[in-house]
N, C-alpha and C positions, 0 to 999 in steps of 0.2 A: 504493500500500500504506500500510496505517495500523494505529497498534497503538493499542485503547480498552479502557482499564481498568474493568474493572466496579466502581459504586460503590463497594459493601463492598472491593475488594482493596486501590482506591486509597486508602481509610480505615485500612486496615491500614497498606500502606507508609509512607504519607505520619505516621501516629502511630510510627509504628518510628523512624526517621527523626528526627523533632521532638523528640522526648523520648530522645533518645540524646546521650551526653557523650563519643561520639567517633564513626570511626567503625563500620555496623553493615552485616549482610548474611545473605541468605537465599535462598531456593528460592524457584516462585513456580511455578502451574499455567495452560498456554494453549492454546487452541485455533487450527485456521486457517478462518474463514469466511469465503466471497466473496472467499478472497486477500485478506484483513485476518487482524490476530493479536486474539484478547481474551484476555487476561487475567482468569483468573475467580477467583486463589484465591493467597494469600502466607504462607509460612511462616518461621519464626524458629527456629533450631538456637540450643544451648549454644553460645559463643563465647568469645574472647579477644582483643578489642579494644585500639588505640591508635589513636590521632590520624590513622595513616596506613596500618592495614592491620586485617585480621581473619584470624583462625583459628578455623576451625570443628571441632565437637567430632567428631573418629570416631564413637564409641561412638552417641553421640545419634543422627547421623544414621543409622547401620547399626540401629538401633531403629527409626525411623522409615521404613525401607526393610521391617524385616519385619511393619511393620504395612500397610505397602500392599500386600505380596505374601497376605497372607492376606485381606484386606478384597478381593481381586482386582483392584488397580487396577495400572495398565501406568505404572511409573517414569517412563519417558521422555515421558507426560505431563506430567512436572516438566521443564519445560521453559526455565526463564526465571530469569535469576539477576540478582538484584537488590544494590542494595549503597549506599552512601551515600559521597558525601565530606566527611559534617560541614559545615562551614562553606566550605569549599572550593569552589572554579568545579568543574560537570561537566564532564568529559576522560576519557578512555579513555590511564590512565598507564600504564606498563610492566607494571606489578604486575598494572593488568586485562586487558592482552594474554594475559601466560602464564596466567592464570586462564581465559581464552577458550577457548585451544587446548588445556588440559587437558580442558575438559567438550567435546569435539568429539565424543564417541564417540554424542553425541544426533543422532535427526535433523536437529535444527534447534535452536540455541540463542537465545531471546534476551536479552538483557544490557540492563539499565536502571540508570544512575546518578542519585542524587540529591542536593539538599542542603537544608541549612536553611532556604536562599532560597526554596524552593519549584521550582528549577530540575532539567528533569528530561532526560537524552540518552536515547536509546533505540537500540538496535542487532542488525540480525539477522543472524547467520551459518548460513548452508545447507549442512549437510556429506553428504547422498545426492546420485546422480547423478538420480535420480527425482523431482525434485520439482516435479512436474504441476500440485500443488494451488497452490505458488507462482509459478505460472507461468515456472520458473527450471527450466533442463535440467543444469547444473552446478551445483560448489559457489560458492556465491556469498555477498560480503557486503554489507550495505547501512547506512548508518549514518546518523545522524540520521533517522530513521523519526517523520514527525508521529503523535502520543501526543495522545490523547483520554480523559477518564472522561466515562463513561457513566451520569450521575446520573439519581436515579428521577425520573419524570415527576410535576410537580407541578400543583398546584388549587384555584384559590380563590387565598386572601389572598398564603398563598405564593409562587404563581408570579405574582401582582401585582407584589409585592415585588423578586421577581429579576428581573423586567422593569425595572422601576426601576434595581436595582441597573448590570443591563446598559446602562442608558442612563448615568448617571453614570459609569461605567468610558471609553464613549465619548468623554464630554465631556472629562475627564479627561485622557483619551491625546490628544486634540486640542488641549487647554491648554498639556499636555508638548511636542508637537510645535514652539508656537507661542515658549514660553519657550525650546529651546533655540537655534531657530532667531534669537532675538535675544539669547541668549546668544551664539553666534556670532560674530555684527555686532559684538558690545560688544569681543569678546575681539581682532578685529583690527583697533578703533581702537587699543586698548592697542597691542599691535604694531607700528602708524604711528607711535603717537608714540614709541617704543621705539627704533625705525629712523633715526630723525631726531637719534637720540644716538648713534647707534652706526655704523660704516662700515661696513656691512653690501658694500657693493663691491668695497672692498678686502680683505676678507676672502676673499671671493667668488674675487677674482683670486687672492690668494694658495693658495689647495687647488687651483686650477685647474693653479697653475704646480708644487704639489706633486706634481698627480698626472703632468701631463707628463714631470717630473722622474724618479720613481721608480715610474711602473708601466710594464714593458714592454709595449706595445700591438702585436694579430697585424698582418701584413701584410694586405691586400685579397685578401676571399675571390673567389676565381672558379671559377666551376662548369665543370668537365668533362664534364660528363654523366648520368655513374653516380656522381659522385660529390664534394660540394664539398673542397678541400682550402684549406689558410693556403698563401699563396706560389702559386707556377704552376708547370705541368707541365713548362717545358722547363726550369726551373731542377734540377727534379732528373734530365730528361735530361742536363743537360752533366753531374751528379756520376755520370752511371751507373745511376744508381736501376732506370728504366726505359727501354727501348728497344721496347717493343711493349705493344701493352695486355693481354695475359695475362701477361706480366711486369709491367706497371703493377699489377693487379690484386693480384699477387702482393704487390710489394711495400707495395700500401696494406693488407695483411693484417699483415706483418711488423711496420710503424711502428706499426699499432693495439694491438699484440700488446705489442709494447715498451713505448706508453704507459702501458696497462693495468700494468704491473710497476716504472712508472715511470722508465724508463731512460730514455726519449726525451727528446732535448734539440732544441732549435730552434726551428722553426713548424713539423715535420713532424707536422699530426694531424689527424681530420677536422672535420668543421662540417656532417654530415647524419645527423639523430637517428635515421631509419631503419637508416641501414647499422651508426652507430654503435651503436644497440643488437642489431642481428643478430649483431654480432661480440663485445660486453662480455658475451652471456649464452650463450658457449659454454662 
């Protein structure tokens, strides 16, 4: 699956975006073809921007909502919600989660971050049980989605040009390649000779002998069967624990049950992610 931005949209966004002093966000129209998403259309609401978030204007957008109902177009073709983080790395922060699961009531959301760098996440969340056309039978989400623009087809001197261009990009990322890689080299002579002033062994021993000192380490796992536990099963026959294995069973429900509330003291816990999660998400 691949989401390609049509020309014109991604000239929109990417101009939103660029020439913003904080950050900006919008609406944004997409189709599903061949199980790809396109993007064919971006739009900008009245807002109220800072550094690290947006509010969008009611009024505007409920304008905007009954120009589409009389023009007959189907809302939830707005599909795709767009947003920036100024100068910021793209991430998917707190703020754009709850924003996620407010717009859920769509077939299909998807959510694009961007920033000044030119850096762009892309992310699709599926909220019908029906969705044939994305080849997905549940709700599902998908994140980091390779993003494509879909630029016009060029001719003549033009597309000379960006042939060109594409080769020098090549070069380029191969020159990058080659400097960092003796960037590398250089930075762990530095290091040698760094090492040769410093005791880097005795250092070494000493954390060694901190952590033996103060962190308690479990006893040797050993597997029963159905089930690993810390320590071994006749140690807690002699306290009683268990005498039969549906009393064993039982009480590996109990000690789970405790740990979860935190009460559990000792090495009574388990060490098998199966059982352990059958039982943490009752």
């Amino acid at each position: 699956m691949k989401c390609y931005f049509e020309s014109d949209a991604y000239q929109k966004f990417r101009n939103f975006i660029d020439n913003s002093d904080s950050e900006i966000s919008g609406f944004g129209k997409s189709e599903i073809r061949d199980g790809d998403i396109f993007v064919s259309d971006i739009i900008l609401f009245k807002q109220k921007n800072s550094l690290t978030g947006t509010i969008l204007d009611g009024d505007d957008m409920a304008l905007w909502l009954n120009e589409l109902r009389k023009n007959g177009e189907n809302p939830s073709d707005w599909n795709v919600w767009w947003h920036s983080h100024y100068t910021m790395d793209v991430f998917w922060s707190s703020t754009d989660k709850k924003c996620m699961e407010e717009l859920n009531y769509l077939p299909y959301l998807l959510s694009i971050v961007g920033n000044q760098d030119r850096k762009v996440l892309t992310r699709l969340d599926v909220n019908l049980t029906d969705t044939y056309e994305l080849g997905l039978k549940t709700r599902k989400e998908k994140d980091n989605i390779d993003t494509q623009i879909l630029y016009p087809k060029l001719t003549g001197k033009s597309k000379t040009n960006v042939s060109s261009l594409d080769k020098d990009i090549s070069s380029l990322e191969k020159q990058l390649e080659s400097i960092n890689n003796k960037l590398e080299k250089v930075s762990k002579k530095k290091d040698d000779i760094y090492s040769k002033h410093i005791n880097f062994e005795e250092i070494k021993e000493w954390c060694l002998n901190e952590i033996d000192e103060k962190i308690e380490k479990p006893t040797q796992v050993t597997n029963f069967g159905k089930k690993n536990f810390y320590g071994n099963r006749e140690t807690y026959e002699e306290k009683g624990f268990c005498n039969n294995d549906a009393y064993f069973d039982l009480q590996c429900d109990k000690l789970f049950l405790d740990k979860k509330n935190n009460i559990l003291s000792g090495e009574s816990y388990f060490d098998d992610d199966s059982y352990l999660t059958k039982y943490y998400n009752k």
